[in-house]
C-alpha positions as CSV (number, residue, x, y, z in Angstrom):
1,X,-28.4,-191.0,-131.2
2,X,-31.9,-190.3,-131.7
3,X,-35.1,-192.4,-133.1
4,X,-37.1,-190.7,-135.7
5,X,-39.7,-192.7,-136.8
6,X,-38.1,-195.9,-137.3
7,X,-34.8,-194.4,-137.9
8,X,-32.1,-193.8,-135.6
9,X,-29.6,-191.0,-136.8
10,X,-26.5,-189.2,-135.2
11,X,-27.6,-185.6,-133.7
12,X,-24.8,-183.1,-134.2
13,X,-23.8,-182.3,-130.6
14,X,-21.3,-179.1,-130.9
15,X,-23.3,-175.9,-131.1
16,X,-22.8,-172.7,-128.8
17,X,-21.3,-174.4,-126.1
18,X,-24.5,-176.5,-125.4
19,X,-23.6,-180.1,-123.4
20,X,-24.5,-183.4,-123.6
21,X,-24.7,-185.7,-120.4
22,X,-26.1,-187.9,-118.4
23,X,-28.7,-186.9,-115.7
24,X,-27.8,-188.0,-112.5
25,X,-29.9,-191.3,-111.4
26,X,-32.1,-191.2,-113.9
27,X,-31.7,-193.3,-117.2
28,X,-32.2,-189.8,-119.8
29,X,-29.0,-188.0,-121.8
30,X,-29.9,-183.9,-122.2
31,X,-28.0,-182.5,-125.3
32,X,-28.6,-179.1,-127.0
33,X,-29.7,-179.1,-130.9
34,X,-27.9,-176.9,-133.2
35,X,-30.5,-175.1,-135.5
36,X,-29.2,-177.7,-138.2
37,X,-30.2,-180.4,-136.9
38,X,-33.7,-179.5,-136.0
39,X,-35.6,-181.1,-138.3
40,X,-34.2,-185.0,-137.3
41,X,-35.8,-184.0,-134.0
42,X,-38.8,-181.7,-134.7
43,X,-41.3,-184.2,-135.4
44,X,-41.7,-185.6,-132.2
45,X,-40.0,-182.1,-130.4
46,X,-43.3,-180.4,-132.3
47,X,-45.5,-182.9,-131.0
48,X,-44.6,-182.8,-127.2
49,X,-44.4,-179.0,-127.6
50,X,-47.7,-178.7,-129.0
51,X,-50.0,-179.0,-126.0
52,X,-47.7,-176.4,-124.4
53,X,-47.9,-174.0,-127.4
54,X,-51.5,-174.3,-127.1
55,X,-52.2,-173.0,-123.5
56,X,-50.3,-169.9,-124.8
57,X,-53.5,-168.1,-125.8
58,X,-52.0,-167.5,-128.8
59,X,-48.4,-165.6,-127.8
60,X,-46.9,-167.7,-130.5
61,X,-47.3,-170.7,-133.1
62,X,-45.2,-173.9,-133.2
63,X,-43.8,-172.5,-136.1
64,X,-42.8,-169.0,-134.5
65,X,-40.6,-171.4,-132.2
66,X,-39.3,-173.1,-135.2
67,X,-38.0,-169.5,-136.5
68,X,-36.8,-168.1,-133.5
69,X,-34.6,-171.6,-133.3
70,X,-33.3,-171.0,-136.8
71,X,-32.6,-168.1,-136.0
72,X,-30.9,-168.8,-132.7
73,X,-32.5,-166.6,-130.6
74,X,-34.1,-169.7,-128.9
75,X,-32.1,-173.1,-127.9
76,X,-33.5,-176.2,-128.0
77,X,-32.8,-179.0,-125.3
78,X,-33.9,-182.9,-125.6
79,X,-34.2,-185.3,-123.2
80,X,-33.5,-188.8,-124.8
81,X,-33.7,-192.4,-122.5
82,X,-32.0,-195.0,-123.3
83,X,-33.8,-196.6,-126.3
84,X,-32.6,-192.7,-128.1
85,X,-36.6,-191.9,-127.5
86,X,-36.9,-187.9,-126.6
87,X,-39.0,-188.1,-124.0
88,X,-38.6,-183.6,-123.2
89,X,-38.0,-180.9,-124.9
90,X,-37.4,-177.4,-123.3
91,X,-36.8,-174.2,-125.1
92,X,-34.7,-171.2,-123.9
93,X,-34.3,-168.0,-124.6
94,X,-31.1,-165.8,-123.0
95,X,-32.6,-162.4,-122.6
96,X,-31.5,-159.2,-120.6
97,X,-33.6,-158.0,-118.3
98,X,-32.3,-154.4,-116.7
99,X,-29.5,-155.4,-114.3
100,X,-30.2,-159.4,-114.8
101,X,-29.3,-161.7,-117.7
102,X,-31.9,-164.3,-117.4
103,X,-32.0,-167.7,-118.8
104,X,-35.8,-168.0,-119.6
105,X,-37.6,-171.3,-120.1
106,X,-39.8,-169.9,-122.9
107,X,-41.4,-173.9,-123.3
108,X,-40.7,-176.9,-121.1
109,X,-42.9,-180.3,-122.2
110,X,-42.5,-183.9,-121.9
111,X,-43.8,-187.4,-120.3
112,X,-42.5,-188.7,-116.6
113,X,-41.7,-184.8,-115.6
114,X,-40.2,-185.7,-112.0
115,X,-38.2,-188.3,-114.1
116,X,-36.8,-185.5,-116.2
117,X,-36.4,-182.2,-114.3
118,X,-32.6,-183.0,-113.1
119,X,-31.7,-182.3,-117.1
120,X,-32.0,-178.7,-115.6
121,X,-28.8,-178.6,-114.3
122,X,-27.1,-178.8,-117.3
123,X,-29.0,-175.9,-118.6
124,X,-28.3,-173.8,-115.7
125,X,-24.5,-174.6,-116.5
126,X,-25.0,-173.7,-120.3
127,X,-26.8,-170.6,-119.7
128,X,-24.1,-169.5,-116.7
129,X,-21.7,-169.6,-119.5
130,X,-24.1,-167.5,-121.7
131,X,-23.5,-164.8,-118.7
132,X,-26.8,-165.7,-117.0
133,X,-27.4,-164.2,-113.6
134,X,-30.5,-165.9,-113.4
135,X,-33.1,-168.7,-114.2
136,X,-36.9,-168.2,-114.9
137,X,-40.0,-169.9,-116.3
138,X,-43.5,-169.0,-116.4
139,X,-45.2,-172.1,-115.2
140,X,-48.4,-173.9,-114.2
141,X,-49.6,-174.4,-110.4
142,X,-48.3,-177.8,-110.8
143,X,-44.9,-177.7,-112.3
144,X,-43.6,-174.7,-110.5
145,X,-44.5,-176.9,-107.0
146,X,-42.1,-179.3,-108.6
147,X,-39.2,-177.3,-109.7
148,X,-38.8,-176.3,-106.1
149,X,-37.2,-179.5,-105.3
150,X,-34.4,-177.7,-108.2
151,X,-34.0,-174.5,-106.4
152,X,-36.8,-172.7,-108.0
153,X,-38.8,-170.3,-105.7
154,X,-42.1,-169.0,-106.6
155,X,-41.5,-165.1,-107.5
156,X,-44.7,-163.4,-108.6
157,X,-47.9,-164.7,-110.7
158,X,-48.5,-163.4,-114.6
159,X,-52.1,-162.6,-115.5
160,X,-53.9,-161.3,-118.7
161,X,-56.8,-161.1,-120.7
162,X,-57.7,-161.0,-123.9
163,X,-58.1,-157.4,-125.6
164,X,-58.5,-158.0,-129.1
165,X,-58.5,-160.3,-131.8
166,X,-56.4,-163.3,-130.9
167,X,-54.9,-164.9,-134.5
């Protein structure tokens, strides 16, 4: 179950072998959306992913996630707490990368983080039965000092500049 707006509606929770459960000692459910039902969840998914989209300097839009969802190249993955509130939203992409298949955290957004961050391990198991070797995000300072309390290890800093007309 999931509020949107003042409606609470039933989220479709079969899709590609994605989960739902119950993250250990905390009070939040993590279930995958199926590109179908993305639009009972996308107002307030947009909104949390917003701010993250935003710090991108312009790799992508909001709605280039919402295409690459319907076109299930990326996965979505909500947080709800008990009230059916979403309080996260993480986006993933399953890429191969030479030797590794890597389950990439392409956005991750939300309120209470340290609250949150165990719904990773249901990820982890989704994406080990998408044949991922591996787990990665691209992260602030802050977040990535954080996930190491999941297993994360800091592996090598991505820089750039802008060389031409951003749009």
């Amino acid at each position: 179950m999931a509020l949107i707006g003042n409606q609470t509606v039933q989220v479709e929770r079969v899709y590609g072998g994605m989960m739902e459960t119950q993250v250990a000692g905390s009070s939040f459910n993590v279930t995958g959306i199926p590109p179908w039902d993305l639009q009972m969840v996308w107002p307030q998914v947009g909104e949390l992913l917003a701010g993250a989209v935003a710090r991108n300097y312009g790799e992508m839009t909001l709605q280039d996630v919402v295409n690459r969802i319907l076109q299930q190249k990326y996965h979505l993955w909500v947080a709800f707490n008990e009230e059916g509130l979403i309080q996260a939203a993480a986006v993933v992409e399953v890429r191969q990368k030479n030797r590794l298949r890597v389950g990439h955290y392409v956005l991750v957004a939300g309120w209470n983080i340290t609250k949150w961050m165990g719904c990773d391990e249901l990820i982890v198991e989704w994406a080990k039965e998408q044949g991922c070797d591996f787990m990665q995000a691209f992260t602030r300072p802050g977040v990535t000092k954080k996930a190491k309390a999941l297993g994360y290890k800091h592996m090598y800093d991505v820089i750039g500049k802008p060389i031409g007309v951003l749009h």
